[in-house]
Residue frames as a rotation matrix with the C-alpha (Angstrom) as fourth column:
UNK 1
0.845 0.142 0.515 8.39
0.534 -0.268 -0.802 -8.12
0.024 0.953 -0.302 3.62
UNK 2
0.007 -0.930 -0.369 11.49
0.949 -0.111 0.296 -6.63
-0.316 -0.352 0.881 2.66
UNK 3
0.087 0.110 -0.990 12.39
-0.399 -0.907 -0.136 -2.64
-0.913 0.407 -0.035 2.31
UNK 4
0.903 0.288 0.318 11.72
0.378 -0.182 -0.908 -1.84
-0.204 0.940 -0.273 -1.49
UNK 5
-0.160 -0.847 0.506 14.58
0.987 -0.132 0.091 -0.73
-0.011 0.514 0.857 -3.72
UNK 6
0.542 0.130 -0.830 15.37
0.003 -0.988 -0.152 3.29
-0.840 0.080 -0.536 -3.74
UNK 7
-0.310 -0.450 0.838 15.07
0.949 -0.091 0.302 3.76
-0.059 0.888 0.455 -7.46
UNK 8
-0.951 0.215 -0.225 14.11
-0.180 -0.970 -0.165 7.10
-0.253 -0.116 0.960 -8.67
UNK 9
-0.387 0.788 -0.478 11.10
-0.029 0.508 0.861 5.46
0.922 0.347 -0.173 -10.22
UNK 10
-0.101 0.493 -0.864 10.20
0.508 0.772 0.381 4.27
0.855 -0.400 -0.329 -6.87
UNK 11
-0.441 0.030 -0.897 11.01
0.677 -0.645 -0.355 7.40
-0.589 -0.764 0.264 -4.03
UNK 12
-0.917 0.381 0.117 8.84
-0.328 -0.887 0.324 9.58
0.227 0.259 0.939 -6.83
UNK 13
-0.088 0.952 -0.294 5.88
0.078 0.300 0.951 7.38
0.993 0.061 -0.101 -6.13
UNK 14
-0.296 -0.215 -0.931 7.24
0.933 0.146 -0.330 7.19
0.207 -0.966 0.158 -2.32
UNK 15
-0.987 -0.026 -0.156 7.41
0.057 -0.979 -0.198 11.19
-0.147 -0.205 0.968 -2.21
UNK 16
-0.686 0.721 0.104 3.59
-0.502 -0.571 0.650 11.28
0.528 0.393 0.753 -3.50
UNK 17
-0.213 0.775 -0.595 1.85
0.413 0.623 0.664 8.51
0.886 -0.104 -0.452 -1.81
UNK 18
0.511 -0.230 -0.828 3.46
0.855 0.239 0.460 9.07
0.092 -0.943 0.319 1.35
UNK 19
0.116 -0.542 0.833 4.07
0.316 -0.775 -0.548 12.82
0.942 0.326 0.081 1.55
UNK 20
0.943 0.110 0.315 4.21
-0.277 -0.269 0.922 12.88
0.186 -0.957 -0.223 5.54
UNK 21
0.659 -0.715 0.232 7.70
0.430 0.611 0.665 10.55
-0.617 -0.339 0.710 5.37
UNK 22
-0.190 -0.794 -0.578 10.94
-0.894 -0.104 0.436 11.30
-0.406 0.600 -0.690 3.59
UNK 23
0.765 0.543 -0.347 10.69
-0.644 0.641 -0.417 8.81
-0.004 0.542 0.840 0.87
UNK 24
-0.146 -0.454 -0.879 13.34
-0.447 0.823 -0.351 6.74
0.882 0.342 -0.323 1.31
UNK 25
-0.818 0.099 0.566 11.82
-0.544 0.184 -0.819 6.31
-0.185 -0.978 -0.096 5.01
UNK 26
0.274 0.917 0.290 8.55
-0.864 0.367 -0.344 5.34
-0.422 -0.156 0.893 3.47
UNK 27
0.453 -0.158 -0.877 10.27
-0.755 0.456 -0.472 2.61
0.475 0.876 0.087 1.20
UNK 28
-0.621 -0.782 0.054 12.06
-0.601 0.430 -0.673 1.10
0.504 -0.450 -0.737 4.25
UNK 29
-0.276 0.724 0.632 8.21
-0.378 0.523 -0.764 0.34
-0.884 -0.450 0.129 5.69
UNK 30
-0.983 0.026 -0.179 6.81
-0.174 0.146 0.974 -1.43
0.051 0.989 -0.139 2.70
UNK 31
-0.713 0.531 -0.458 3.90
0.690 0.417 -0.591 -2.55
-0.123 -0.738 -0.664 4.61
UNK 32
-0.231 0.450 -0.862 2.93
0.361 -0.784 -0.506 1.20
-0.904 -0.428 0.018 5.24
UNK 33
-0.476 -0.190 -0.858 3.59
-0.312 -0.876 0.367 2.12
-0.822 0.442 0.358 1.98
UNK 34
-0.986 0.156 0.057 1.68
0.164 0.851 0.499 -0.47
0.029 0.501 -0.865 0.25
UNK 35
-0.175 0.976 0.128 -1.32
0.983 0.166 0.077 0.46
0.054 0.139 -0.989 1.63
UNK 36
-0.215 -0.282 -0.935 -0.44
0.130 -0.957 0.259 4.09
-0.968 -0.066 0.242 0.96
UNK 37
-0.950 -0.204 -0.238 -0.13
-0.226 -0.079 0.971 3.38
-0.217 0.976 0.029 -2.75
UNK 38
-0.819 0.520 0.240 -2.97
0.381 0.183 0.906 1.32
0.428 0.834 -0.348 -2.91
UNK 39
0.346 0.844 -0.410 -5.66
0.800 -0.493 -0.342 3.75
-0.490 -0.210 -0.846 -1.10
UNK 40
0.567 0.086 -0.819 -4.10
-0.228 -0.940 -0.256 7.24
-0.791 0.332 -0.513 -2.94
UNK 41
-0.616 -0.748 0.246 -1.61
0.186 0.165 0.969 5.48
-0.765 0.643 0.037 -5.81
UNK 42
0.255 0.706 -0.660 -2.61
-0.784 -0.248 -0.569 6.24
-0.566 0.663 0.491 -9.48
UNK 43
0.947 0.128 0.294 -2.57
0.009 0.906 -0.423 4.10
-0.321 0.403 0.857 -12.13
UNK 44
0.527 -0.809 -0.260 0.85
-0.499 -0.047 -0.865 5.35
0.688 0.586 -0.429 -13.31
UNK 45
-0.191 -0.478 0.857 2.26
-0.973 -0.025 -0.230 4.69
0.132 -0.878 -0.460 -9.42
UNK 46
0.617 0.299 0.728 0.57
-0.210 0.954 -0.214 1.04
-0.758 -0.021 0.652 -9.65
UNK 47
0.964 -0.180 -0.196 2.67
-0.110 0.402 -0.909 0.36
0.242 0.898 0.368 -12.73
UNK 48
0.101 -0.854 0.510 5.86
-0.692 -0.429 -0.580 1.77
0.714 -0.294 -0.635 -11.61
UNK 49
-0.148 -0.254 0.956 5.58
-0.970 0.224 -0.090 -0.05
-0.192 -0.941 -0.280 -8.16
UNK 50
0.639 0.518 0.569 4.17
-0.361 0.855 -0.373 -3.24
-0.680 0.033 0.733 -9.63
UNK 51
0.619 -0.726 -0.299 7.41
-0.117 0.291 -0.949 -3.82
0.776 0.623 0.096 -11.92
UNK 52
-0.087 -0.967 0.240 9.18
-0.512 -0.163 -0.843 -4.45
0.854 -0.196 -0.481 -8.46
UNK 53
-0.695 0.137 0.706 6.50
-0.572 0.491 -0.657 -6.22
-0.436 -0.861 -0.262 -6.12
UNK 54
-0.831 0.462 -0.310 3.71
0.261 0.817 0.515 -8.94
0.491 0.347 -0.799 -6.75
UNK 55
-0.009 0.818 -0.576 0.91
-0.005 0.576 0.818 -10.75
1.000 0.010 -0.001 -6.09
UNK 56
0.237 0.067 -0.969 1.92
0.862 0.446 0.241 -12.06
0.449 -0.892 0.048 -2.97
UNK 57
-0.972 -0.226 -0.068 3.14
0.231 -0.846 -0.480 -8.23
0.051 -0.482 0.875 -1.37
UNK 58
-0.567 0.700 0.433 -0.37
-0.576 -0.713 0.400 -6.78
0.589 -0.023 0.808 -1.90
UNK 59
0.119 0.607 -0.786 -1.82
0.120 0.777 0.618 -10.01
0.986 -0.168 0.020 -0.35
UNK 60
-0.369 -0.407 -0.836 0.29
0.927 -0.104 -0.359 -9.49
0.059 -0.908 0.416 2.59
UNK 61
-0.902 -0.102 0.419 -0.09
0.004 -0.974 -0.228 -5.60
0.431 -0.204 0.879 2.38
UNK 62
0.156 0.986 0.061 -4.05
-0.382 0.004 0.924 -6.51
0.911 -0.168 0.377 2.86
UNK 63
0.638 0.392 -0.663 -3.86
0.496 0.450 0.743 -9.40
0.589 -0.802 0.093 5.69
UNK 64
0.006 -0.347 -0.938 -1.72
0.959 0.268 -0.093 -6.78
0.284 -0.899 0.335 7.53
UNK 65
0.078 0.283 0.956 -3.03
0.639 -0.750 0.170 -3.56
0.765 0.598 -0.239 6.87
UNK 66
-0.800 -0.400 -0.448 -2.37
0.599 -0.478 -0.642 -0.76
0.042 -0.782 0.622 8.93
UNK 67
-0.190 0.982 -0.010 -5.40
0.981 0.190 0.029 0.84
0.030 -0.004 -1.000 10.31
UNK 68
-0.065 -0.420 -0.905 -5.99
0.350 -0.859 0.373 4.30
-0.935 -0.293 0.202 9.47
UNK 69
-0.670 -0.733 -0.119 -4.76
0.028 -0.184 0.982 4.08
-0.742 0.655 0.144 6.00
UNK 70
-0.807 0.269 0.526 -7.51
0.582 0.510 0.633 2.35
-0.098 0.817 -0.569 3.86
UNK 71
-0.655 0.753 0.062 -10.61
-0.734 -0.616 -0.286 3.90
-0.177 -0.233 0.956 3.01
UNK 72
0.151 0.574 0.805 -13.69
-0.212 0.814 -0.540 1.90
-0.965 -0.089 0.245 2.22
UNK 73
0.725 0.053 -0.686 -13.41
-0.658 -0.240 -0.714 2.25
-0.202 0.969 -0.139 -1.21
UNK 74
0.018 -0.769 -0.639 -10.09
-0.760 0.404 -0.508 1.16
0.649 0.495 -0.577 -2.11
UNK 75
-0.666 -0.209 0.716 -10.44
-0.607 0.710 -0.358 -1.40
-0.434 -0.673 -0.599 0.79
UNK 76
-0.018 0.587 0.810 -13.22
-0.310 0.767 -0.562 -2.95
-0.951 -0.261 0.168 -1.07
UNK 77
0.681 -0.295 -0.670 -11.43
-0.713 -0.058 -0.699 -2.75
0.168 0.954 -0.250 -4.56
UNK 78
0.048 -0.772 -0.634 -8.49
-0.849 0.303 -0.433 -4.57
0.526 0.559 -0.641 -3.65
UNK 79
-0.450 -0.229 0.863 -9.91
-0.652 0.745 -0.141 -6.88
-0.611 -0.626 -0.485 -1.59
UNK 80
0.733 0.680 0.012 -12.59
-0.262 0.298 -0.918 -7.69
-0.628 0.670 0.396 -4.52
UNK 81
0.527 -0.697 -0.486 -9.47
-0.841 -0.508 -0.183 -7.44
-0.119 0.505 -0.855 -6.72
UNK 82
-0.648 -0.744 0.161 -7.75
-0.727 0.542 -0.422 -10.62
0.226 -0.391 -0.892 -4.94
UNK 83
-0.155 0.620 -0.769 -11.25
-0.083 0.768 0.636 -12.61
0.984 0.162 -0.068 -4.21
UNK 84
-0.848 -0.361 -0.389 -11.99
0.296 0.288 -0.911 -11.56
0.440 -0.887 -0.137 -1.18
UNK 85
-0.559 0.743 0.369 -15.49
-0.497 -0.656 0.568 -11.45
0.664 0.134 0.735 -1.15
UNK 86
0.974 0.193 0.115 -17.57
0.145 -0.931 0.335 -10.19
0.172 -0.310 -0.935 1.14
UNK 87
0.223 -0.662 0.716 -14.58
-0.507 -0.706 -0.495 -7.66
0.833 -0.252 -0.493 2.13
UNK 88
0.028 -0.497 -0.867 -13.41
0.872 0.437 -0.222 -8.52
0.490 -0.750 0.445 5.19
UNK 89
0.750 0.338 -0.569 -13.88
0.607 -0.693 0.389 -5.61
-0.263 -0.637 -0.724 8.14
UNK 90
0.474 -0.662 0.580 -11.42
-0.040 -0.675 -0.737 -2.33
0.879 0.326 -0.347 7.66
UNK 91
-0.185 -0.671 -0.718 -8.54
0.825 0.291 -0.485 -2.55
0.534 -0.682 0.499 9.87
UNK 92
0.863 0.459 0.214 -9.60
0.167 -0.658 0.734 -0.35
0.478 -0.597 -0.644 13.14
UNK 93
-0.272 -0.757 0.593 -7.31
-0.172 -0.569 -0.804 1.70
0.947 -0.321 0.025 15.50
UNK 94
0.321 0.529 -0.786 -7.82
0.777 0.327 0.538 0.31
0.542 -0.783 -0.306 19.05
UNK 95
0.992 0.025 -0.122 -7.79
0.086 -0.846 0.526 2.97
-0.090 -0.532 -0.842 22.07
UNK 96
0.243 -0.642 0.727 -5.42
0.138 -0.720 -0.681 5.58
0.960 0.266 -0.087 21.87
């Protein structure tokens, strides 16, 4: 996946999803920030971010989720979301 564009539109949604990162760092992981957006994004941040990625980005953002990130919730929203049903396990963190 490629880094996201640094509009202002897009490093204000960066700066909120992903308030641990300088936002034009989080925009450079899209990956990370994907499943940032879609476990704390609102609906305004889903609009905003969805006028610059697809279908296929969240698809990817799912079959490579970073583990940690989702919760159950929003992990069974957007996997329901996309037809992925039953869910599919939440990405785990293997030993530290």
């Amino acid at each position: 996946m490629k880094p996201l564009p640094r509009t202002p539109a897009l490093l204000a949604v960066a700066k909120r999803v992903v308030w641990f990162k300088e936002p034009a760092d989080a925009l450079a992981d899209p990956l990370h920030f994907l499943a940032h957006l879609m476990t704390y994004g609102t609906v305004e941040d889903l609009r905003v971010v969805e006028s610059v990625v697809g279908e296929k980005e969240f698809l990817e953002t799912l079959d490579h989720a970073p583990a940690g990130v989702f919760d159950p919730r929003s992990w069974a929203y957007w996997n329901l979301k996309y037809g992925r049903v039953p869910a599919p396990a939440l990405p785990v963190r293997q030993g530290l």
